[in-house]
Structures are given as C-alpha cells and as structure tokens.
N, C-alpha and C positions, 0 to 999 in steps of 0.2 A: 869512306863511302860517300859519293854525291847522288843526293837526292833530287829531285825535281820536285814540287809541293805547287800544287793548284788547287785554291779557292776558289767556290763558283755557289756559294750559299744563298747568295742574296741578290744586293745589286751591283757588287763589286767584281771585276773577274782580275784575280790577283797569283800571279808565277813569280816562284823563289829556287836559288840550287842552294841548298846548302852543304856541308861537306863535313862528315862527322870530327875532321881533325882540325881544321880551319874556321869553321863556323858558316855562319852567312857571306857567301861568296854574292849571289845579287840578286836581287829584285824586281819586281815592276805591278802597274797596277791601274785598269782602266775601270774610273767610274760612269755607272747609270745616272749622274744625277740629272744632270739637261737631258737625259731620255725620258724621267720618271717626272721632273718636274711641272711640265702643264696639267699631269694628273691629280696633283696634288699626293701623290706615293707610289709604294714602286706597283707595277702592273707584271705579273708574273708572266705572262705569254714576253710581253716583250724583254723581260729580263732574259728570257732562256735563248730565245736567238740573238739578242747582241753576246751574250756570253760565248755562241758560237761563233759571232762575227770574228770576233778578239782573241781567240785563244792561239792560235796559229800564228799572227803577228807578234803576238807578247811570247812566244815560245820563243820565237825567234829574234827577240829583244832582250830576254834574260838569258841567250846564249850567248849572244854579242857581247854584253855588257860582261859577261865572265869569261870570253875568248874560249869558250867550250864550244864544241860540239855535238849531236846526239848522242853520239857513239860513246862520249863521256861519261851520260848517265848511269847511274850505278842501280838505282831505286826510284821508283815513284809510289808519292803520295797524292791523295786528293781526299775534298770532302765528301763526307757519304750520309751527313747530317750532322745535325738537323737544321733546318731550313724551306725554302719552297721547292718541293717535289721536282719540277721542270727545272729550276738552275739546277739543280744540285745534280742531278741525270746528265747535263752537258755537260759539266766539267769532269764526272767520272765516266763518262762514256768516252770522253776523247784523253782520259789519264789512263783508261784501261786497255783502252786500245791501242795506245799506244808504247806504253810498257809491254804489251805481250807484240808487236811490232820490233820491240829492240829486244826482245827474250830478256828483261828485266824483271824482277820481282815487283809487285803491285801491295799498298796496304791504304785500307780506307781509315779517313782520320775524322775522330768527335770535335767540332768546331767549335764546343764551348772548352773541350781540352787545347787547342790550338791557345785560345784567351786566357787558359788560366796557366798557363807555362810560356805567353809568350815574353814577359820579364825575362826569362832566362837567355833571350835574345844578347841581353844587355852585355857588357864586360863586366859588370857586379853584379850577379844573378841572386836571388835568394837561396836558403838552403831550407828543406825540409826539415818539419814541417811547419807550415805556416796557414792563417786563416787567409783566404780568398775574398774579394767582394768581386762579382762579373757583373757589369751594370753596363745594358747595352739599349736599342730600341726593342730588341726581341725578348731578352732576357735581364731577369734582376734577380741574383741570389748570391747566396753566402756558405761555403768550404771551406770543411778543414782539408787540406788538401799534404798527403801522409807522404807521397811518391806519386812517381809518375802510376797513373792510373787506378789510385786508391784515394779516391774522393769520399768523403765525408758528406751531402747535404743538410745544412745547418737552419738554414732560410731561403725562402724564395716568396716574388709577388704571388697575391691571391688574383690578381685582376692584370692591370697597365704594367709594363714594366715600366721603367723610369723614365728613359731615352724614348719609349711610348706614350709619357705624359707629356714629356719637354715637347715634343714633336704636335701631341695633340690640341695644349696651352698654345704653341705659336700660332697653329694655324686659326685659333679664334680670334688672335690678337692678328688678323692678317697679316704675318710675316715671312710668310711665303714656305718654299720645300728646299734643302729638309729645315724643317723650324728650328730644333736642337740648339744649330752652333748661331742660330739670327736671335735666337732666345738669349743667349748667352748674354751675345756682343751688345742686345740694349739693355740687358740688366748693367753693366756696367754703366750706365747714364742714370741708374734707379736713384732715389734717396732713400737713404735707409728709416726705417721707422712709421715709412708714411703707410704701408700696410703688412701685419702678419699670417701669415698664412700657418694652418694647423699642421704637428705633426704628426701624422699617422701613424696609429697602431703601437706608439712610445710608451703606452702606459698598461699596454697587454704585457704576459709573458711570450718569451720566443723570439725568433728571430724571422718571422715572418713579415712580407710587406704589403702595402696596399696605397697605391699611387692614382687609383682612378679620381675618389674622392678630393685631389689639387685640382684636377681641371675641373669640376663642376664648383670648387669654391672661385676657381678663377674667371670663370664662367659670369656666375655673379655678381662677383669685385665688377665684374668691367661692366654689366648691367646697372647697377647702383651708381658708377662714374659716370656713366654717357649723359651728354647732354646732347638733346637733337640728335641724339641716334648715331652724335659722335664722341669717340673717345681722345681726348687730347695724346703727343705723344708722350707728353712727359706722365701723364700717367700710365702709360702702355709701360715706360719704360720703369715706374716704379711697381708693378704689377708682376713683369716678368723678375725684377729683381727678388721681392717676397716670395715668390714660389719657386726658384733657384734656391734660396735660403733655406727654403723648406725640405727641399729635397734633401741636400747638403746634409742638412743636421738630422734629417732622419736615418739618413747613410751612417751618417757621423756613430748617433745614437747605438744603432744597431751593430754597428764595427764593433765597438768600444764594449758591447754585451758578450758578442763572440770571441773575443781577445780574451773577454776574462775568464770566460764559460770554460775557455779549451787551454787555459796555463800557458796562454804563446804568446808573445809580444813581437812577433812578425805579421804585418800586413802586407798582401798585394792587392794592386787594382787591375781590371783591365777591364777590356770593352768600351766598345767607344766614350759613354760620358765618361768615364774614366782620364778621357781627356778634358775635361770640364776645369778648369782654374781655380774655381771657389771651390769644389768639390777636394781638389788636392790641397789645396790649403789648408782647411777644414777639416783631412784628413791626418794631414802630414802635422797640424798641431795636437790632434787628441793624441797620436803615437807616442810625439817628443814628451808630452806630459807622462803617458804611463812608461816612456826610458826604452821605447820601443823602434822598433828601423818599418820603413817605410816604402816598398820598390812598387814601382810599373814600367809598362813599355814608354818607351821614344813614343812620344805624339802619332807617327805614321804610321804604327803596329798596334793603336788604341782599336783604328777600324778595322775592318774585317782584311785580310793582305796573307798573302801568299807563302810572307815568311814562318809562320807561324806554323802553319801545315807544313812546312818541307822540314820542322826543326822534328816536330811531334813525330811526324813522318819517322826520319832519320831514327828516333827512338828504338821505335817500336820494327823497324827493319832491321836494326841492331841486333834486336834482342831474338830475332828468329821469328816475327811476325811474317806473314804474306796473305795474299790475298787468292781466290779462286777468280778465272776470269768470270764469274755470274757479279754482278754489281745488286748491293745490296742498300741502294739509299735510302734514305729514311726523314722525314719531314718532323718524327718525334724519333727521340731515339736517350736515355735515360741514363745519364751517366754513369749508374751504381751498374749497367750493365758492361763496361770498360772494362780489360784485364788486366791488374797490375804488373809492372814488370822492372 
C-alpha cells in the first residue's frame, strides 16, 4: 500500500509516499522560516496560505522524486492535530479532497504520534515497549509508549515547553528567529563553569516539567552582566551555554526517573530539540550507564516532515482505519484519545 502523508501543523508544509512493503519511497518539505522571521515567530494567517501556496508543487515534487503518479496512491494521510487551527485545515482540506478525488481511503494522523514513532523511519527501529521523551517548541513530555496507539502520559511541561524556552532565551539574547538552533551554535563558544543555571522541578516527585522559570534566570544573568546596557559576546555565549546545560540535565534527570519507574531500558527522542547535540550526548551517556539502547530519528525527521505522517498514516490504513469526508481538525486534541491498533 502507498500512502501519501501531508504535514501542515505549523510552519512547515511537509509530503512523504510511503509504501507499506518498501518503506519510505520519498519526501520533501518547504519551510516558513524567512516568512515568519521579521516577525520574530510564526504568524498563523500567513502560515495557512503559504501552506496552500506549496502544496501542489511539493505533490508534484514527491511524485517525481518516486517516478509515481496520482493514480499510484493507495491512501492518504494528513494532520488533523494538534497544532494552529488555519494550517492544520489547509493541509486536511486539500488531503481530503483529494483522496476522495482519486476514491482513496482518507485517515487523519495525531502529530505528536507522527514524533513519537517517527524512529521507526530508521533501518533499526526500536521495539515496544519503550519510554518516550517528545521535546519540541510546542510540546515537552514523556511516554511509556506500549504500541502503536497506546500511549502512557508520564510527564509533561506545566508552562514553556523546552524548544519554547530555547527560542524564548535566544531572543532576549538577540539571536534572531528561530533562536533554538542560534542558541545552540554559540553555546558551543560558551566556557563551562562560568555560570549555572537551576534545574527545575529535579527535586519534586514525578515526572513533570517546568522550563519557564530558565528564561527569567537568563533574563537576569544577562541584567547583572551588562555593562552600558551592553552585553559582551562571549558572555552571551557563556550564558546560552549554562541554560543548554540546564535543559539537558533536566531532560537527562527526568529520562533517567522514567526508565526506571517503568522497568525499560529503551529510550526514544524525537521532536525537534531532540536534534539538540548536547541533549543526545547527555542522553545517550545516562542510557549506556544503565546498559540501555538509545534511538531517534535522522536529524531531518527531528522537525516536523511529512515522512512521519505518511508512515503513521500507512499504520493505521492497514489496520482498517478510514476516515469520513467531514474533516475533524483539532488545535488540542489528547493523546489518550488515539485507538490502538
């Protein structure tokens, strides 16, 4: 069975076929970011019409690129949440309309299941069951995750998610949009030691987060540093590296509580900081210490991408899912409400 899988959650508008015997046959994936950037983040009107600009060409680009045709398709997926109301409507309204155009079966896909199964992209997938961490700008939480579509909720932020702290730290540090991966790249110029940043909520039980409380210590770090109302860069860049640190080891912290809570010595990552370097370092050493295996996606399936929905897709069209032509998208939409299969 080939699937078609369209992403349109955010600010990325991302088409995948996949093919239930073959795997990921191909891809593609147009980013908002120089749309969203003089805004300083992304601006939801303009998100939903470039996502219709682009769907159409990238259909036609992830046919190409697999020497298929429409007539190929077997299924389609799209996202149906959660994310911004307006994208999320353009990419199901031209995935819906489209499958019932080729009389294809239609299923709407959960975009934080896309993230949490999209490792199995990989040629060495994990095997159930395993604990999750999803750490994205939108979301930060932690599953036990049993099979496809029997999720556990373990932990979750109370406030920022993490990739919404990173983002929110950069931009006080003027580092422009998105901050995240400009955060990253000058913590690596940081020195270590020269300041610590607190980890939150490490000494509570649970596995709950709370990330807001970094950027108002970072806030202040850079207050107490300035002189003349300026901040040098090398302590910008030892600044962002202490609260990369922080993050890291609160990730760390709380993996390492879930691991042991739930008798599993499998981790996955996903979502975009997940492509974070210190973050898998950090991770990939607490594993090896408890004798534990360690998976995530490929760098390019960390962010939000097309392939992930067309795999999840394929699943659940397998298993005798479909969808009605009424589109049912959803801006929250609750995991524990997914059916397993």
């Amino acid at each position: 069975m080939i699937v078609l899988g369209i992403e349109s959650s955010c600010d990325e508008t991302g088409l995948a076929l996949f093919d239930s015997e073959k795997g990921l046959l191909a891809h593609t994936l147009h980013s908002q970011v120089e749309l969203h950037a003089e805004y300083g983040g992304v601006v939801p009107e303009l998100a939903s019409r470039d996502h219709i600009r682009y769907l159409t060409p990238l259909l036609e680009q992830v046919l190409s690129q697999a020497s298929l045709k429409k007539s190929d398709i077997d299924g389609l997926a799209y996202t149906a949440g959660p994310g911004l109301i307006g994208a999320l409507m353009s990419g199901a309204s031209y995935g819906r309309a489209l499958a019932w155009a080729l009389a294809i079966p239609a299923v709407e896909v959960h975009h934080m299941e896309g993230h949490l199964l999209a490792p199995m992209l990989e040629d060495n997938p994990p095997e159930f069951p395993f604990v999750a961490l999803l750490v994205s700008g939108g979301h930060t939480l932690l599953a036990y995750v049993k099979g496809i579509g029997q999720y556990e909720l373990l932990g979750q932020s109370l406030d920022d998610a993490a990739g919404e702290a990173f983002d929110k730290t950069a931009k006080l540090l003027g580092l422009g949009y998105p901050g995240g991966p400009a955060l990253a790249v000058l913590a690596e110029e940081g020195q270590q030691g020269v300041y610590r940043f607190p980890r939150p909520m490490i000494d509570r039980p649970g596995l709950d987060f709370s990330f807001s409380g970094l950027k108002t210590f970072a806030l202040n770090t850079m207050q107490s540093a300035a002189q003349d109302g300026q901040i040098a860069q090398q302590t910008k860049a030892d600044i962002c590296l202490a609260f990369e640190e922080a993050v890291a080891d609160t990730l760390k912290i709380k993996c390492r509580r879930a691991l042991e809570q739930q008798g599993c010595n499998t981790l996955v990552i996903a979502g975009g900081v997940g492509a974070n370097k210190r973050l898998r370092r950090t991770l990939a050493e607490m594993v090896e210490s408890l004798g534990g295996q360690l998976f995530y996606p490929r760098i390019e399936f960390c962010t939000d991408n097309g392939a992930m929905i067309a795999q999840v897709g394929c699943f659940r069209l397998m298993a005798g899912e479909t969808q009605p032509l009424e589109i049912d998208a959803r801006a929250r939409w609750p995991m524990q409400e997914l059916k397993a299969i």
